[in-house]
Backbone as CSV, one residue per row, in Angstrom:
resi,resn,N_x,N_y,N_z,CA_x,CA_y,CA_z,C_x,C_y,C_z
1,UNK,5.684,5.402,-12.787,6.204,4.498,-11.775,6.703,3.225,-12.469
2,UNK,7.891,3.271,-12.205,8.325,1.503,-12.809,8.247,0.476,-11.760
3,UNK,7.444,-0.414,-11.950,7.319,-1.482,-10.860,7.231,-3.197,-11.807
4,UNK,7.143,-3.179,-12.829,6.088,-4.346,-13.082,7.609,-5.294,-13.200
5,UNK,7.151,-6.506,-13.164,8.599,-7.188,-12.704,9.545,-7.151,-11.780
6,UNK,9.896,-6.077,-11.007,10.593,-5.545,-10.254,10.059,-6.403,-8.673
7,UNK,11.413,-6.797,-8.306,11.481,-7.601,-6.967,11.569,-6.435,-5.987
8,UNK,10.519,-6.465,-4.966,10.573,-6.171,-3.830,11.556,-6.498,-2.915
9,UNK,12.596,-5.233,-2.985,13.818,-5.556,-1.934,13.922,-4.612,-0.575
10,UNK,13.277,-4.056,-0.198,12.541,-3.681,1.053,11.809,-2.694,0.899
11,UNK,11.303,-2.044,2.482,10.269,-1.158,2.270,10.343,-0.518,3.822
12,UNK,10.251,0.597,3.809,10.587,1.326,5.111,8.975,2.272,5.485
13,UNK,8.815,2.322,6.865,8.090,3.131,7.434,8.478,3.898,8.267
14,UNK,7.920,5.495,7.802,8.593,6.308,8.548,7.968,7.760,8.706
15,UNK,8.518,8.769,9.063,7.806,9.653,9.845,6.604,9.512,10.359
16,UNK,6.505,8.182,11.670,5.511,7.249,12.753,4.449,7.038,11.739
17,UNK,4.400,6.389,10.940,3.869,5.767,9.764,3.232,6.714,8.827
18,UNK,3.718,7.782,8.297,2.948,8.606,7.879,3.133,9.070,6.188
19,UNK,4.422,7.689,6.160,5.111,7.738,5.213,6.070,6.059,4.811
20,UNK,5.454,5.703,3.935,5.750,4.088,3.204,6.939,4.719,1.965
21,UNK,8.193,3.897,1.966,8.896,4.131,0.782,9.071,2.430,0.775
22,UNK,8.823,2.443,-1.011,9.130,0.697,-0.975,10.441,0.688,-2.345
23,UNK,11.543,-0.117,-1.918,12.321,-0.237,-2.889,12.333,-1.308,-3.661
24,UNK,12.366,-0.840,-5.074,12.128,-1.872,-5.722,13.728,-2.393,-6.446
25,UNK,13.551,-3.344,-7.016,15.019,-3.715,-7.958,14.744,-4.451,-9.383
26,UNK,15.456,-4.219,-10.786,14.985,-5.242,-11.633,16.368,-5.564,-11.702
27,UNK,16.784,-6.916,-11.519,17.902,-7.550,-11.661,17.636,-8.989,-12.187
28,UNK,18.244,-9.224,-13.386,17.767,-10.499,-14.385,19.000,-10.424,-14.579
29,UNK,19.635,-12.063,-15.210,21.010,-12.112,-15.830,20.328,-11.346,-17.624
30,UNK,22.107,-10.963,-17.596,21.759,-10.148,-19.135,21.185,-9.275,-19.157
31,UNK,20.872,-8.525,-18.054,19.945,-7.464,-18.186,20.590,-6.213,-17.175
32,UNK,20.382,-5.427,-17.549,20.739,-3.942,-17.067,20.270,-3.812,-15.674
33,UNK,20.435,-3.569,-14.329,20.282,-3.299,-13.607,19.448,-2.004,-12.868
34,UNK,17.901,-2.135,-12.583,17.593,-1.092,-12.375,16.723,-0.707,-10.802
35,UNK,16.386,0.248,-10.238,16.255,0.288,-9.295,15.079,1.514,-9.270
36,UNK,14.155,1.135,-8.180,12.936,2.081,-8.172,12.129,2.011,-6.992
37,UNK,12.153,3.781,-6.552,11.468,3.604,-5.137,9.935,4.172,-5.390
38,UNK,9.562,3.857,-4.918,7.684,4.273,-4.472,7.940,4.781,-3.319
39,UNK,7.026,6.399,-3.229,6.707,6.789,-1.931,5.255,7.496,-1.736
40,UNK,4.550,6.656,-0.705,3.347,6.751,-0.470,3.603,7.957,0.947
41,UNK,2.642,8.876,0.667,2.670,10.347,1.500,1.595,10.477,2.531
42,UNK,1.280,11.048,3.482,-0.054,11.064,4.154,-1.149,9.837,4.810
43,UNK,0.154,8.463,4.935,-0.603,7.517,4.692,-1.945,7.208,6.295
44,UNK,-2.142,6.696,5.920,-4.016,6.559,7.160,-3.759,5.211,7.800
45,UNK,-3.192,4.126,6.695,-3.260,2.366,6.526,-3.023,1.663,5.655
46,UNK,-1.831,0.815,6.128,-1.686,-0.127,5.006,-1.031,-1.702,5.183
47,UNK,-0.925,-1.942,4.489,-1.058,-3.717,5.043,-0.051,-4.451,3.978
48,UNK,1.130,-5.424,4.735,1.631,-6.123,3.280,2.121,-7.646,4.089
49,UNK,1.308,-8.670,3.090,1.701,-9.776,3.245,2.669,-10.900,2.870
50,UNK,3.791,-11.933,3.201,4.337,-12.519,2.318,5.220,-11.782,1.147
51,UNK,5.938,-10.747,1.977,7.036,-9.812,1.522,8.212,-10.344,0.601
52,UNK,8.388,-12.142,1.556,10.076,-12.233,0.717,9.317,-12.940,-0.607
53,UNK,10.408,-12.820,-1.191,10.693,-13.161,-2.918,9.850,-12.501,-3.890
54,UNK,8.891,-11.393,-3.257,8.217,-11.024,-3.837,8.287,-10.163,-5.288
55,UNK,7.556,-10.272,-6.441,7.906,-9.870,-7.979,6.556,-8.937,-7.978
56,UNK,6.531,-7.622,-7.994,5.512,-6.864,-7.937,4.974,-6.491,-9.526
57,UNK,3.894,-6.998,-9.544,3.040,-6.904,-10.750,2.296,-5.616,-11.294
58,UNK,1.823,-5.431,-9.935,0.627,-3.876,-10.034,0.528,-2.688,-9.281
59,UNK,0.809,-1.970,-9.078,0.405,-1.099,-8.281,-0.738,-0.269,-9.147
60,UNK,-1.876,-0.411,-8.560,-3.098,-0.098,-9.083,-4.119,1.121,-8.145
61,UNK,-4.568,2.253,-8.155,-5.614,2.472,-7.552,-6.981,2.553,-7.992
62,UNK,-7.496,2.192,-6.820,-9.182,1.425,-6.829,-9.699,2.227,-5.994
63,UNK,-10.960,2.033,-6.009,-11.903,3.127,-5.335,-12.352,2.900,-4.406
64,UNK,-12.019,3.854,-3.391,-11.827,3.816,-1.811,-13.088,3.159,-1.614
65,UNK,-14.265,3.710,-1.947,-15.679,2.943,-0.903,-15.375,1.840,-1.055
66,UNK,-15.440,0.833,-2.154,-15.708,-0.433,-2.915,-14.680,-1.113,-2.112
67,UNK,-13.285,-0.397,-1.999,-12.282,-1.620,-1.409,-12.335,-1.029,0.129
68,UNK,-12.993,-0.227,0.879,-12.936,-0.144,2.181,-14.357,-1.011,2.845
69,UNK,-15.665,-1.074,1.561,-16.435,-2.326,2.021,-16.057,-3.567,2.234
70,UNK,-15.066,-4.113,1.016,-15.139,-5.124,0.698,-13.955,-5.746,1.732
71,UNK,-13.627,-4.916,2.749,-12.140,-4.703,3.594,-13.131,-5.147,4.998
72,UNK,-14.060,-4.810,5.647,-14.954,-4.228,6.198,-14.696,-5.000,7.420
73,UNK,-14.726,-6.274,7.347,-14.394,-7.222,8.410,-12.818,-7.202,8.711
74,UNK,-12.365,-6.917,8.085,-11.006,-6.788,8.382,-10.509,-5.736,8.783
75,UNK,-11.301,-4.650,8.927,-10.739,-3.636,9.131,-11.565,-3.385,10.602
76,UNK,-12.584,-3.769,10.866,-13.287,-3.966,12.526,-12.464,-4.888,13.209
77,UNK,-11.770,-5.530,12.796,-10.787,-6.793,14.062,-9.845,-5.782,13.854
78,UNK,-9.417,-5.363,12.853,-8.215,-4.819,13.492,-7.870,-3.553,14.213
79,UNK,-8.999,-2.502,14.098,-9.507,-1.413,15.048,-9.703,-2.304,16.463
80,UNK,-10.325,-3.027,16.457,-10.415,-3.912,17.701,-8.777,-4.409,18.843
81,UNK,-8.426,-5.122,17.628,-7.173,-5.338,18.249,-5.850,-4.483,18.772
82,UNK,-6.095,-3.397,17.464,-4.699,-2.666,17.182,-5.128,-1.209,16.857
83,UNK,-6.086,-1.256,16.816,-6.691,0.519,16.819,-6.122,1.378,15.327
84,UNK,-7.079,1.400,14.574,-6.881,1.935,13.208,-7.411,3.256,13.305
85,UNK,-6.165,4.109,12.513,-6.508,5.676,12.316,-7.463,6.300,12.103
86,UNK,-8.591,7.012,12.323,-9.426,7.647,11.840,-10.467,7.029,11.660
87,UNK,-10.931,5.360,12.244,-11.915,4.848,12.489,-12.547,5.231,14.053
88,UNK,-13.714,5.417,13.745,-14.434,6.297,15.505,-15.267,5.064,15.300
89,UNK,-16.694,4.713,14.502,-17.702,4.118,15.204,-18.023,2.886,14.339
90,UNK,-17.505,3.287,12.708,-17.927,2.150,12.089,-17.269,2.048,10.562
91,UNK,-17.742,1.372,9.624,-17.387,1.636,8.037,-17.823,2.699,7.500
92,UNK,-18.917,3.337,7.751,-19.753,4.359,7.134,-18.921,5.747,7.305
93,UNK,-18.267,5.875,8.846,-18.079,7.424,9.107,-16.394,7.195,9.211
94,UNK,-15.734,5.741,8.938,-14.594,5.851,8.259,-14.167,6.055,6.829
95,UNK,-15.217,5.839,6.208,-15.544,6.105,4.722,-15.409,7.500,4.318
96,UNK,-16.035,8.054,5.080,-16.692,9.456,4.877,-15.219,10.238,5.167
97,UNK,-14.542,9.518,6.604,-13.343,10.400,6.963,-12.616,10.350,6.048
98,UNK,-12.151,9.485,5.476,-11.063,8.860,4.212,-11.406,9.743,3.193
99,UNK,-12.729,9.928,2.754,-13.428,10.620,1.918,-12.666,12.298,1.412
100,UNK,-13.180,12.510,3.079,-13.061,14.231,3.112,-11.932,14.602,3.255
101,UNK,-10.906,13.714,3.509,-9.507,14.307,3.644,-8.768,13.632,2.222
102,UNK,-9.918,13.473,1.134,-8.899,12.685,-0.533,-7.993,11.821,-0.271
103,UNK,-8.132,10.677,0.571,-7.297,9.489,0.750,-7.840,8.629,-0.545
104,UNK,-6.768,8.228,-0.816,-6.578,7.074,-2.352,-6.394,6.119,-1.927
105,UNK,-6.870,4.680,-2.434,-6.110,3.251,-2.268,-5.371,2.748,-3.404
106,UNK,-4.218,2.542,-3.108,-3.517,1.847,-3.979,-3.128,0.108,-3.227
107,UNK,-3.927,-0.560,-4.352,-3.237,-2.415,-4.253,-2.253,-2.569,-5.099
108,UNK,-1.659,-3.927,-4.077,-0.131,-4.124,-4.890,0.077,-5.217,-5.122
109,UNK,0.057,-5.688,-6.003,-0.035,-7.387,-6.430,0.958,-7.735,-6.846
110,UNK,1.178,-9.242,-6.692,2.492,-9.737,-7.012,2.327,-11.239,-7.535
111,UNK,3.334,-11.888,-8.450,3.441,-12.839,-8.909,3.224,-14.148,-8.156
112,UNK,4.226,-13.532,-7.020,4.803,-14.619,-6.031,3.860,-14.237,-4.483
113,UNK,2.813,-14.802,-4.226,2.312,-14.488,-2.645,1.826,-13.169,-2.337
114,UNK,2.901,-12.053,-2.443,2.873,-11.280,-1.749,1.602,-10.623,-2.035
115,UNK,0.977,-9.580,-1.554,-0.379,-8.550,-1.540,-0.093,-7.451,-0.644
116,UNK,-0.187,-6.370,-0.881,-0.305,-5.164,-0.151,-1.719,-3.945,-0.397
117,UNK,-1.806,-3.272,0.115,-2.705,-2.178,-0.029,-1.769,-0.942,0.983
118,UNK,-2.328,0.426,0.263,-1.917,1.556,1.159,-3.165,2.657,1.204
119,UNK,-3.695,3.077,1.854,-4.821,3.897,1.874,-3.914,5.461,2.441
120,UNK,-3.877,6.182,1.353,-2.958,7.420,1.571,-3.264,8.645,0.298
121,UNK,-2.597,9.694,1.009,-2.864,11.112,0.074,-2.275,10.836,-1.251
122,UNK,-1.164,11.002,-1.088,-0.507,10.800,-2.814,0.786,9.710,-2.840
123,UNK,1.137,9.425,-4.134,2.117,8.348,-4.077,3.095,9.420,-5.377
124,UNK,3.989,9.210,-5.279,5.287,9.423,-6.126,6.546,8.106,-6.644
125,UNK,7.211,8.843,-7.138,8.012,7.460,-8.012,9.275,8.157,-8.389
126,UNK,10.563,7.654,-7.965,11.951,8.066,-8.205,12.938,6.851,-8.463
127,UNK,13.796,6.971,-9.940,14.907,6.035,-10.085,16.116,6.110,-9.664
């Protein structure tokens, strides 16, 4: 996956969220022009903040329990508010669901503001 440097120049959701493609761009003076999409497959949930100007640093995956604890409050308001996939009663037996169906988290860090996460089956990468 080529991402590191690469400005976040949009990002689409699609087949009723079941599917994240994010386009990336590296455009510097003097420099070659390049372009790179991410596509996250099977996705469950995902979250992105402070999108514009964003310079994506990482796309990293981390381990589902650790970042679905450490999520924990944030992820009960927003079942609350907005009703999250495959949460029924609590953290424990959303854990477990995420678990048994091999959902991955990938975080996405950036220079400038931005932060994302995607909690999904597999991710791919095309130039």
């Amino acid at each position: 996956m080529k991402y590191h440097d690469f400005h976040l120049e949009s990002y689409k959701v699609l087949e009723r969220g079941e599917k994240i493609e994010i386009n990336l761009v590296y455009e510097y003076p003097g420099e070659e022009k390049d372009d790179s999409q991410i596509t996250f497959m099977g996705v469950a949930l995902y979250n992105f903040i402070n999108c514009q100007g964003a310079i994506i640093t990482d796309i990293e995956e981390v381990p589902l329990v650790e970042f679905i604890l450490s999520k924990e409050k944030e992820l009960a308001e927003w079942n609350r508010m907005y009703g999250v996939k495959y949460w029924k009663l609590d953290v424990a037996t959303y854990i477990e669901k995420l678990s048994s169906m091999g959902l991955k988290v990938w975080e996405i860090t950036s220079a400038i503001g931005f932060y994302g996460f995607v909690i999904a089956k597999e991710v791919s990468a095309s130039a």
